[in-house]
C-alpha positions in Angstrom: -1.0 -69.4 -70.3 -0.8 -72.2 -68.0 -1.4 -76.2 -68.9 -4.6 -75.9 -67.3 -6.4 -73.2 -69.5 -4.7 -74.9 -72.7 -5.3 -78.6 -71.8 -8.3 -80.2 -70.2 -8.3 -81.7 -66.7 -10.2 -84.9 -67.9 -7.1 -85.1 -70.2 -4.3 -85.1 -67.9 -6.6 -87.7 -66.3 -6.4 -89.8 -68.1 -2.5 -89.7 -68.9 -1.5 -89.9 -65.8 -3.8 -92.2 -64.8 -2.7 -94.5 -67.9 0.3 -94.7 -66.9 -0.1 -95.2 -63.3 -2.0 -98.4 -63.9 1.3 -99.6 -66.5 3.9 -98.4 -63.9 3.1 -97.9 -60.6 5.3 -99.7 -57.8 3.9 -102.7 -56.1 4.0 -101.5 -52.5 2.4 -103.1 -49.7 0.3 -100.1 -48.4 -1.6 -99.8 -52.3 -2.5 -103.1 -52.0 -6.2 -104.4 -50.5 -5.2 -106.2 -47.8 -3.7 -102.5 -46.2 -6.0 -101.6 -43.4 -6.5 -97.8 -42.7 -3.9 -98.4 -39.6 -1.4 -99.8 -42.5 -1.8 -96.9 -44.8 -1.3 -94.2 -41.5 1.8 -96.0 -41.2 3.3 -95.8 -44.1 2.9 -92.0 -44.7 4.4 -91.5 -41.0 7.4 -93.2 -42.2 8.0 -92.1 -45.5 8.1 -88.4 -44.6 11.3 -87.3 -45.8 12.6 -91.0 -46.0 12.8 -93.2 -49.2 10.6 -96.5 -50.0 13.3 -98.9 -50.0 14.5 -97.7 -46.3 10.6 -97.7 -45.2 9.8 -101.1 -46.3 12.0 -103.5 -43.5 10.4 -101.2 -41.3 6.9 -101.0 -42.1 6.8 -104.5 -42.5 8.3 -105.1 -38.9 6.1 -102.7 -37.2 2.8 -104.0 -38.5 3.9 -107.3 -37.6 4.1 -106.3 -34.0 1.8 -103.6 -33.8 -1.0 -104.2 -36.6 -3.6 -102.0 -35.0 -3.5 -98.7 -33.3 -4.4 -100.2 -29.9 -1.5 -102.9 -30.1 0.6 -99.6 -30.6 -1.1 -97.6 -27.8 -0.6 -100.4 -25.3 3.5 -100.0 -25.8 5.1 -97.8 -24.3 5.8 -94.5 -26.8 10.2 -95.6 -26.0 9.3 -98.9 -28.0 7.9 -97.2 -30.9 11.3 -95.1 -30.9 13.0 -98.4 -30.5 11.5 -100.0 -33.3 11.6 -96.8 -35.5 15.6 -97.4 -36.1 17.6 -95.9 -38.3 14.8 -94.0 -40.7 15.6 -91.0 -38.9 13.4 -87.9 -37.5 12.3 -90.0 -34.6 9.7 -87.5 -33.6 7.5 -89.2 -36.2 7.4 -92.4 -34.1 6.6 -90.4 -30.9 3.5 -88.9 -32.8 2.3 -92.2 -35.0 2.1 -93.6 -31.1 0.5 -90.2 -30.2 -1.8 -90.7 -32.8 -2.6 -94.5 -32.2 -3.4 -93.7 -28.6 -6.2 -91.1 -29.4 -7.5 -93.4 -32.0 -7.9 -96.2 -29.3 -9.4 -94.1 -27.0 -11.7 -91.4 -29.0 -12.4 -93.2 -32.3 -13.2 -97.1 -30.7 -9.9 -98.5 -32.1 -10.5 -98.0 -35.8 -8.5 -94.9 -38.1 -11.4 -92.5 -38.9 -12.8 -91.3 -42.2 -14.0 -88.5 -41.5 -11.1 -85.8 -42.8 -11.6 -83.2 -40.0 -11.1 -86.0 -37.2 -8.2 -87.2 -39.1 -7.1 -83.7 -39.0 -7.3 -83.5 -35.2 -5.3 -86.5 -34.4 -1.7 -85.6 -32.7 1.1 -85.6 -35.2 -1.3 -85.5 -38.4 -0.9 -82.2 -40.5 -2.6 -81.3 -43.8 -0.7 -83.9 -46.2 -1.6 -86.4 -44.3 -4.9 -86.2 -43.5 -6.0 -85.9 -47.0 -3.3 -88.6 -47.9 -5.1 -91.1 -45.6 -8.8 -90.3 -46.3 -7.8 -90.7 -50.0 -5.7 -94.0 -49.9 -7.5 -95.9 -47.6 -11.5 -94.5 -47.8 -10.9 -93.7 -51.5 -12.0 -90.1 -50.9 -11.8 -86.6 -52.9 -9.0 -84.5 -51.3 -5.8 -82.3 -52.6 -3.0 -83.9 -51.9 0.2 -82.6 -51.6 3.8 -84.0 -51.3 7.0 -83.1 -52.6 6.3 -85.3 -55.3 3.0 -83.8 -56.7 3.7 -80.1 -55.8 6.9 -81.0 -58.6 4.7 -82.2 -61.0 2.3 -79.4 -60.8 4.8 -76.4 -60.2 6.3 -78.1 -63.7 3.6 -79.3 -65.7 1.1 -76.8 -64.8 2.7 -73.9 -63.5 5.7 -73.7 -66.0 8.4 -73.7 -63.1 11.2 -76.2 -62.0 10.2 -76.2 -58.2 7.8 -75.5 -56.2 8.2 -73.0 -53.3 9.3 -73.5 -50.3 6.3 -74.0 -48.3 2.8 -74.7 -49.9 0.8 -71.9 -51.1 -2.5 -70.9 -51.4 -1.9 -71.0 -55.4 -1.1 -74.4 -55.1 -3.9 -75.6 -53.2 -6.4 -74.0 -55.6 -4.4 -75.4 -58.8 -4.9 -79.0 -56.9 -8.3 -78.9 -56.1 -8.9 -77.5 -59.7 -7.1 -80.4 -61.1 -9.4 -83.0 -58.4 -11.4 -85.9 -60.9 -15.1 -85.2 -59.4 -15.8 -89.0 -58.5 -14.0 -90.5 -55.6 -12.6 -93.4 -56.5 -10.9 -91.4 -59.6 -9.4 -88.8 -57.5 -7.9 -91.0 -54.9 -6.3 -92.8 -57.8 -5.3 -89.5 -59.6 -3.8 -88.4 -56.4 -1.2 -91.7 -56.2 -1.3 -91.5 -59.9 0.7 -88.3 -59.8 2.7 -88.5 -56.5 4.4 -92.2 -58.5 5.1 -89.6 -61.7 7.0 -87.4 -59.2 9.2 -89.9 -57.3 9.7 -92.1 -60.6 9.9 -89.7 -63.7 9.0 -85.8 -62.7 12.4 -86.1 -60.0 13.9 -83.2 -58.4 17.1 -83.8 -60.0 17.8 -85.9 -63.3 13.9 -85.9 -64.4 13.5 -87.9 -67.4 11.6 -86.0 -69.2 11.7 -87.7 -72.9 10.1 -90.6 -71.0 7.3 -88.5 -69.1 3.4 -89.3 -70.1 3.2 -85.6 -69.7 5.4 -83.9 -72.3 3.5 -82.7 -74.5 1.0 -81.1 -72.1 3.7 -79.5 -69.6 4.3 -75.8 -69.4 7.8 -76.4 -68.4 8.9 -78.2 -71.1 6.9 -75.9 -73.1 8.6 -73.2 -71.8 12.2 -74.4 -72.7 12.8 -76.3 -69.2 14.1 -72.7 -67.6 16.3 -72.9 -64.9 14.8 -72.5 -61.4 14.6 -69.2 -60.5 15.8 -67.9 -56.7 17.9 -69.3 -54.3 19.7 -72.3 -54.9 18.5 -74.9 -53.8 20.8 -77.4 -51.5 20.6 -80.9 -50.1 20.4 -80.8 -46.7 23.8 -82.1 -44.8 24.3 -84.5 -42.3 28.3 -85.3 -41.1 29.2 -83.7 -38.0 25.8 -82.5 -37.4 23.9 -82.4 -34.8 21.3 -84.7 -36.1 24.3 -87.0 -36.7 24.9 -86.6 -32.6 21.5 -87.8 -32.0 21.0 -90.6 -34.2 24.4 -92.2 -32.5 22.9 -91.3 -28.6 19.7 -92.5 -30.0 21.2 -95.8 -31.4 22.6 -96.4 -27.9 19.2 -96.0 -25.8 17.3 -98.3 -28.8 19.9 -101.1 -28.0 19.9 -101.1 -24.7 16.4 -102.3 -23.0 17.1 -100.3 -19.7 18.9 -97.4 -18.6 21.6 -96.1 -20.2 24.8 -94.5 -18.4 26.2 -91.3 -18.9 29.8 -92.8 -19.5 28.4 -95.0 -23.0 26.7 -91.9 -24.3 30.3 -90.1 -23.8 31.4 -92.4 -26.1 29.7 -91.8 -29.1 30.6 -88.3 -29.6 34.2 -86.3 -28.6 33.2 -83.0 -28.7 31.0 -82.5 -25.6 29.4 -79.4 -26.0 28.0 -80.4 -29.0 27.2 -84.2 -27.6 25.6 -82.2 -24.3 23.6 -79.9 -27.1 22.0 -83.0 -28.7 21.6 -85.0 -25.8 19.2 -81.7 -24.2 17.6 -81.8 -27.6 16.6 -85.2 -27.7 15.7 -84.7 -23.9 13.4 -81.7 -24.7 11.6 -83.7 -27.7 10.7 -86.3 -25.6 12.8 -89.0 -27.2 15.2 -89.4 -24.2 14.6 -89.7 -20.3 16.5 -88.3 -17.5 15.8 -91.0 -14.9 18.6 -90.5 -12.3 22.3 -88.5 -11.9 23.9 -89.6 -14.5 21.0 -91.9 -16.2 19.3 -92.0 -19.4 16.2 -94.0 -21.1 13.6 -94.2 -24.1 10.5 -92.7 -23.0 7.8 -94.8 -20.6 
């Protein structure tokens, strides 16, 4: 039987939502001065990338570009340049993607409506529901690493999650959704903190969790995950390492870049030759002449 039949929703409510209010981190996107823009920001960049590495960052960018349109009127190479080191460039190239169909189809402002959020280059499920809930204070599933964790634990009676979001998940989540507004947007956050700060992927620390005597997992014995093992992802002598050291050269360099000081980031030159194609093919580089490279005008 599963956490959800044996205890009710209003219940883990208000847990988790006890303890959010005691523990949550003071981050400059929760706060009420964060417009919609500043919130759309800040779940760009912390796909895949920790707060402390997001913060310089965020901080910078809104300072330059504290509105979509400021954003849009860049060209999408500066939103690479000022991207840096938090890695998976792409994202900048869609956040600018994003803020130039806001300034042209939605009069400048992040919409609330969920669907056009949806429709908005580089925005995928996650974060469509994560911005209608965090800035508009709407009722949506939402679904990071973070809260598919908790759930797949708490609820489900698993370590992990799956791979890839299922359709099991998404009705567990919506099950789970506080019926007011305000409640659910705060349950969402409330949840996603107990993921990154308690319910971890590795080390959780469980004899401190709100949740411990309501989760299935623990219930269960804590059994180990079941399938394939599951690996950190590495990065020396990868070609992601290739690009992030071509990339760094184009970002500090406001002009074209030669062939020769790409050479030297990298002595293998098939693979060097591999990442620099890639990087061409994403959009992140320009081919402007023989022999001549730059961000993207």
């Amino acid at each position: 039987m599963s956490t959800t039949a044996r205890t009710p929703a209003p219940l883990l409510h208000s847990i988790v939502l006890d303890w959010y209010r005691e523990n949550a981190r003071d981050l400059p996107w929760r706060g009420p001065q964060a417009t919609p823009w500043a919130v759309m920001v800040s779940e760009f960049m912390l796909q895949q990338t920790p707060v402390k590495r997001v913060l310089p960052v965020y901080a910078a960018w809104l300072e330059r570009w504290p509105t979509p349109a400021s954003l849009a009127e860049d060209a999408p190479g500066e939103a690479v340049r000022m991207w840096g080191r938090l890695g998976y460039p792409r994202r900048a190239l869609r956040l600018h993607a994003a803020a130039t169909a806001i300034a042209q189809q939605h009069g400048g402002e992040v919409p609330d409506d969920h669907a056009e959020l949806l429709a908005l280059p580089g925005v995928g499920e996650y974060t469509a529901a994560a911005v209608a809930s965090f800035a508009f204070r709407q009722r949506h599933a939402v679904l990071d690493t973070n809260v598919r964790r908790v759930f797949a634990r708490a609820v489900t009676g698993v370590e992990y999650p799956a791979p890839a979001t299922t359709a099991a998940e998404r009705r567990t989540a919506v099950e789970l959704l506080p019926p007011d507004r305000a409640t659910a947007a705060e349950w969402a956050v409330g949840v996603m903190e107990l993921g990154a700060l308690v319910c971890t992927a590795r080390g959780p620390e469980c004899g401190t969790c709100p949740l411990r005597r309501h989760c299935a997992w623990q219930q269960a014995g804590r059994p180990p995950h079941q399938g394939p093992a599951r690996r950190g992802q590495s990065y020396e002598g990868t070609d992601r390492q290739v690009r992030g050291k071509l990339l760094a050269v184009l970002r500090e360099s406001h002009g074209e870049v030669a062939q020769y000081r790409l050479d030297a980031v990298w002595p293998e030159p098939i693979q060097r030759a591999r990442a620099l194609d890639g990087l061409v093919a994403d959009g992140l580089v320009e081919p402007v002449a023989q022999g001549f490279y730059r961000l993207p005008q």
